[in-house]
C-alpha positions as CSV (number, residue, x, y, z in Angstrom):
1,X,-18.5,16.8,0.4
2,X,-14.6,16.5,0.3
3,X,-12.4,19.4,-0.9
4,X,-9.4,18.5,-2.8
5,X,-6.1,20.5,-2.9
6,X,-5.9,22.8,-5.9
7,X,-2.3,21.2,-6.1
8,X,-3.9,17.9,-6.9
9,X,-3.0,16.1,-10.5
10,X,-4.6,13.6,-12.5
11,X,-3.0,10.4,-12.7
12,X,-4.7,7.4,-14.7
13,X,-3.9,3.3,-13.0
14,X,-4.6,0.0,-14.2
15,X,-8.1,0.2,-14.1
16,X,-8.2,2.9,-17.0
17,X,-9.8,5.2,-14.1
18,X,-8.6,8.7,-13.8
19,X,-7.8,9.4,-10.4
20,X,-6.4,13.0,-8.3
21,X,-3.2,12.9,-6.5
22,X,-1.6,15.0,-3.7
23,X,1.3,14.4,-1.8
24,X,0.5,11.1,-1.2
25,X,-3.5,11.5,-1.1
26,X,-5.3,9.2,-4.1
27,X,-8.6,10.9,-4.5
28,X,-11.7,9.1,-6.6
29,X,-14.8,11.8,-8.0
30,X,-18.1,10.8,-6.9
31,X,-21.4,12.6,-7.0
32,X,-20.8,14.9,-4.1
33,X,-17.1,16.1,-4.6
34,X,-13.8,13.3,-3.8
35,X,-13.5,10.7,-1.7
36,X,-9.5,9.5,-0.5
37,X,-8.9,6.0,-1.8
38,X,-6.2,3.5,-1.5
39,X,-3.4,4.0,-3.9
40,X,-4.7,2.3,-7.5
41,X,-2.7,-0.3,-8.9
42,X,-0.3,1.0,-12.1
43,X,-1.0,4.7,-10.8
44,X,2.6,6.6,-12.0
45,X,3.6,9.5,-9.8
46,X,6.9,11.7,-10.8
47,X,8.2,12.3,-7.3
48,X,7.7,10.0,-3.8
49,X,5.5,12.1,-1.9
50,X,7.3,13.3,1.5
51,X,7.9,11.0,4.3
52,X,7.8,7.5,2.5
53,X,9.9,4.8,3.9
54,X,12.7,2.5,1.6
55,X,11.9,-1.1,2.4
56,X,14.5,-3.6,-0.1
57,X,12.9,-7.1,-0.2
58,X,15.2,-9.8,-2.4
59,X,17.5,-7.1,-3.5
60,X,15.0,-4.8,-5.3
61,X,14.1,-1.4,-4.2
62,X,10.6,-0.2,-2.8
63,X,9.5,2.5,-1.7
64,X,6.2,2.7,1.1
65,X,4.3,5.6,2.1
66,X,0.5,5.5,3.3
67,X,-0.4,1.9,2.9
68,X,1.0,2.2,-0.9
69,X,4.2,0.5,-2.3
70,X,6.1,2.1,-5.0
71,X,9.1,1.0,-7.6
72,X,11.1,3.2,-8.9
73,X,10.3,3.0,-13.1
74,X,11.2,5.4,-16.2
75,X,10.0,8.7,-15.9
76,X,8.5,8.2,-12.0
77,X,7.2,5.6,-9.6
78,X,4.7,3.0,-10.1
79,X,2.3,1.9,-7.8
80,X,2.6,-2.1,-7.1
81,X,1.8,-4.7,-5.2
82,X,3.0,-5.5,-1.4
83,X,5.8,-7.5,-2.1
84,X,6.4,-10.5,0.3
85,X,9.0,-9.9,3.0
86,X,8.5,-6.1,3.0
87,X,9.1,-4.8,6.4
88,X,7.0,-1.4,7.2
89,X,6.4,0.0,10.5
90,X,3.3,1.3,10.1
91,X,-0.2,0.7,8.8
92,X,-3.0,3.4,7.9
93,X,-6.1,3.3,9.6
94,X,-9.0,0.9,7.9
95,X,-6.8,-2.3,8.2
96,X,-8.7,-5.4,9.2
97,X,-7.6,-7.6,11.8
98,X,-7.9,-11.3,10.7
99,X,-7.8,-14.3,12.9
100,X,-5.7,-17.4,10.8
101,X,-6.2,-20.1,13.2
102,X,-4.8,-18.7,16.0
103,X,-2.4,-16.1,13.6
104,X,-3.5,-12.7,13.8
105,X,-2.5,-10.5,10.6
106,X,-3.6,-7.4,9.3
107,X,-5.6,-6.9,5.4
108,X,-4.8,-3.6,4.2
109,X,-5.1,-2.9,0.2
110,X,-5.2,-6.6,-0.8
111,X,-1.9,-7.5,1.2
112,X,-1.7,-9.1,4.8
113,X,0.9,-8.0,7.3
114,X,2.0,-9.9,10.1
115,X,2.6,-7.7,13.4
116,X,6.4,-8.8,14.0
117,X,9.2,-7.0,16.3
118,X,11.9,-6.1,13.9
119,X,15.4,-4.6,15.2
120,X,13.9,-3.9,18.7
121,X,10.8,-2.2,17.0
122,X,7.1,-3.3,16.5
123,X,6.6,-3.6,12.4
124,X,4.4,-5.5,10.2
125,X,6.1,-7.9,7.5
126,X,3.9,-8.4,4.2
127,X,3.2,-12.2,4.1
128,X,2.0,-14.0,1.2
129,X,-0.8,-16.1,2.1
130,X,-0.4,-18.0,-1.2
131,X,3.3,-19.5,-0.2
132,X,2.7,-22.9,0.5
133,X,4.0,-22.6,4.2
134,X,1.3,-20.4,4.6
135,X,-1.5,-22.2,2.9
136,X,-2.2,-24.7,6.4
137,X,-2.7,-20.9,8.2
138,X,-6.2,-20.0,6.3
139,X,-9.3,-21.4,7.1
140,X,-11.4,-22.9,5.1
């Protein structure tokens, strides 16, 4: 059984679930206590928790911290998708390595990252596997 901090607050996300938040930590309630979950969609937070990272992607602000991507919105920051083109520099654990014929991203939270080497440092760019120069990549 997980223990939650008792500095832990209830925020709600698109799913109409109610969800526990600390400091970056999405918590879910099951049977035997919490269990930490990826960041839910639409979940609203009033402050970035410490340590996140700013990553701008076609002029518009983001803000990453533990596999989560925030935007800054009225009253707080939402939770939202990876956008395409965001440059991070590191992934939490649980991501899963994906061979695209012969391309070898990373699925973490719905979004693929591509390992890349980005001002002399090894990051991961989001890539949208939708974009039609990406479509050839998957396999069938």
């Amino acid at each position: 059984m997980m223990t939650m901090a008792t500095t832990a607050i209830i925020v709600s996300a698109n799913d109409d679930k109610e969800y526990y938040y600390d400091e970056g930590v999405y918590y879910d309630k099951v049977d035997s206590g919490y269990k930490v979950v990826q960041a839910p969609q639409g979940a609203k937070i009033a402050e970035l928790p410490s340590g996140f990272t700013p990553a701008v992607v076609g002029g518009v602000n983001f803000y990453y911290h533990g596999g989560a991507f925030y935007q800054d919105t009225e009253g707080g920051y939402k939770v939202v998708s990876a956008p395409a083109g965001a440059i991070i520099y590191n992934l939490p654990e649980g991501a899963e390595e994906i061979d695209l014929k012969g391309n070898k991203v990373l699925k973490y939270g719905g979004a693929f990252y591509q390992p890349i080497s980005h001002e002399g440092r090894d990051a991961y760019e989001v890539v949208d596997l939708n974009a039609p120069e990406n479509k050839e990549k998957i396999p069938e």
